[in-house]
Residue, then its C-alpha position, 0 to 999 in steps of 0.5 A: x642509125x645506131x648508138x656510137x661506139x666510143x672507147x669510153x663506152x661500157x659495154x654490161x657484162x653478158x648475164x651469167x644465163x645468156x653466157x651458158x648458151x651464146x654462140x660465137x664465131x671462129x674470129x671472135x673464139x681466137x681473139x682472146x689468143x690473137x691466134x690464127x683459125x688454123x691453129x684453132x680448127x687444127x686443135x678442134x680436129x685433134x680433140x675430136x680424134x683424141x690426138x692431144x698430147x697429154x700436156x694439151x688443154x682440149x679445144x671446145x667443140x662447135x655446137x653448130x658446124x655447117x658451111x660458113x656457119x661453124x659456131x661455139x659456146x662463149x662459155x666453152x671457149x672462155x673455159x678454153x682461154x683461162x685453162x690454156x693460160x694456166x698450163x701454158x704460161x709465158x715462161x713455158x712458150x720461152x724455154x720451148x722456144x729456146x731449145x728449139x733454137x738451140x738444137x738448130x744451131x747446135x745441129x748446124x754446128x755439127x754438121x760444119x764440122x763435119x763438112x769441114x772434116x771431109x774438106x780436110 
């Protein structure tokens, strides 16, 4: 049986050699982000075919792709995580978020005016 894992338990940070070539899987590359695998391989497809928009960080690119067997570089996908959190910062995802919402109900507005001028 192995050793108990407890939440006091120090994990050593993996040496800055073994960090250059350690894979991880798709789960461990979005935990970071607590993002979904679509979302990730989605933005793995648009690097590869150069579909980002300009403001886009570029997602990494597996180093191993097989069935059930995609994997990444840690070092890649850190690299990934700190430049996605520099560009995109909480205040950005808000006001992206706020004038989405405000052009829906703006667009709902207008189109019950306009159904109430034909009711008219």
């Amino acid at each position: 049986m192995g050793p108990t894992v407890t939440a006091k338990t120090v994990l050593p940070e993996l040496p800055a050699a073994l960090a250059e070539v350690a894979l991880c899987d798709i789960r461990t590359a979005i935990a970071p982000g607590n993002a979904s695998p679509s979302w990730w391989l989605d933005g793995v497809r648009r690097t590869l075919e150069g579909d980002l928009r300009h403001d886009e960080v570029p997602f990494p690119q597996p180093v191993i792709r097989r069935p059930r067997f995609t994997r990444w570089r840690v070092s890649d996908v850190a690299r990934f995580w700190r430049e996605f959190t520099e560009r995109h910062t909480c205040d950005a995802l808000v006001i992206g978020q706020a004038k989405k919402a405000s052009a829906a109900a703006r667009a709902k507005r207008e189109a019950e005016r306009e159904a109430q001028q034909a009711g008219a």
